[in-house]
N, C-alpha and C positions, 0 to 999 in steps of 0.2 A: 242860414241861407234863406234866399228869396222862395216862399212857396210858389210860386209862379214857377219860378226855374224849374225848382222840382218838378212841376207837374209838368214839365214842358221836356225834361231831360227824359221822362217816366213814356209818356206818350211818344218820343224820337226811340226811343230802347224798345218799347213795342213794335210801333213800324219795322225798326231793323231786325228786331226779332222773325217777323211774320215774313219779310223778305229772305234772309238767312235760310227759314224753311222749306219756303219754297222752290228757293236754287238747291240746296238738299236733297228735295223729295226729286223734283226734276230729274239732277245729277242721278240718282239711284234708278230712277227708269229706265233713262237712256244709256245706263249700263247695263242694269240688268237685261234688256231686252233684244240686247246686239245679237245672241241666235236666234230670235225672233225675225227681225231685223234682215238678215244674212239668209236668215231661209227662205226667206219671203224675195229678195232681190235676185238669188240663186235661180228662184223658179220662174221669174218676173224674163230674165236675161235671158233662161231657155226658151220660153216663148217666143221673145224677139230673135234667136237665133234659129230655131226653128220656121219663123216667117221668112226670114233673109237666107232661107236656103242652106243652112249653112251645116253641116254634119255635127258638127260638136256641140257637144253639152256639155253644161259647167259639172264638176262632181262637188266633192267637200271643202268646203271651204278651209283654208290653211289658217293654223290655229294664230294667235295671236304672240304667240312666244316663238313659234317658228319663222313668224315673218321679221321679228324684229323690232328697233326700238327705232321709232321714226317711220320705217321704213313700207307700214301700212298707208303713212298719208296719202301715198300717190292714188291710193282707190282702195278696193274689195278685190283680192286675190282668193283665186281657187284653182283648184287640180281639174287635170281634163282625165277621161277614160286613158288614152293613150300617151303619159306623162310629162305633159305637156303642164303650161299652168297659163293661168289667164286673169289677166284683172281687169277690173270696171272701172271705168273714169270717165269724168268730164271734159271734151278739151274747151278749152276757152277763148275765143278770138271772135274781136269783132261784136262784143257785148253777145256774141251767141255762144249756148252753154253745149254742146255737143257729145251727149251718154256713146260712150262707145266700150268695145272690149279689145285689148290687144294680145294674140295667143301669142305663146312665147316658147320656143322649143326648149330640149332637154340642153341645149348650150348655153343658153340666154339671149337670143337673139329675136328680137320681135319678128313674126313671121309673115302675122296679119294682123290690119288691125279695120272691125268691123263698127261700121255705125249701128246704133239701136234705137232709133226712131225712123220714122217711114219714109220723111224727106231729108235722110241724115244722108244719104249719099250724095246728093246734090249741094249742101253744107259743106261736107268733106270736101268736094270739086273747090270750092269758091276759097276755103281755106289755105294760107298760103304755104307748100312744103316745105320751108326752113322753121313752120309753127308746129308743123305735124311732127317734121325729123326733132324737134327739141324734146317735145314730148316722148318719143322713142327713145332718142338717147337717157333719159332721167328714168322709163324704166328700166334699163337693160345695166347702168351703172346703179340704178337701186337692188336688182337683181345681184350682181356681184360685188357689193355691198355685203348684204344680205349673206354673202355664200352658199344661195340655192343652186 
């Protein structure tokens, strides 16, 4: 074979190598650090829901095998004091990203659902209710999915 090649296939095997690792090392982070992660956004959301008046505070976040397979994409689920459970999402409309939490009773039925930035109420107004009700209904059939 062409030495040229060689040294040309030897140099592409490097790169890919050094790539490979770094999605790797990445990958192992951003797993390992999800209660990290979870702790920090737990505590993040109480703040926000303690500025917005609101009584409740998030408790323990719902394990990963209790929520389900799929069924965490919709956000960050956790338990309330009073057995309730609450996840964190984004809604999305209108190129605007909108952090909110929606408490959800011991039935499954979304009860409330709070914004969590300072002019998210005002957002939430402007957003249209057939955008908000989709989002409700994708929790409430992920929830009975789920069989929480």
């Amino acid at each position: 074979m062409n030495k040229q090649l060689l040294d040309k296939l030897k140099d592409t095997s490097i790169l890919l190598a050094w790539i490979a690792g770094l999605i790797l090392i990445s990958s192992l982070c951003w797993v390992l650090s999800k209660p990290l992660r979870t702790e920090l956004l737990r505590r993040s959301i109480n703040n926000a829901l303690t500025q917005t008046g609101s009584p409740r505070q998030l408790g323990a976040a719902l394990a990963h095998d209790a929520v389900g397979s799929g069924f965490d994409r919709l956000g960050s689920w956790y338990n309330l004091d009073n057995g309730e459970k609450a996840v964190v999402f984004s809604i999305i409309a209108d190129g605007i990203f909108l952090p909110c939490t929606a408490i959800v009773n011991a039935s499954g039925k979304v009860v409330n659902l709070i914004p969590l930035s300072s002019s998210g109420e005002k957002i939430l107004n402007r957003i249209s209710p057939g955008i908000i009700q989709l989002y409700v209904r994708r929790i409430e059939y992920g929830l009975s999915e789920a069989g929480l």
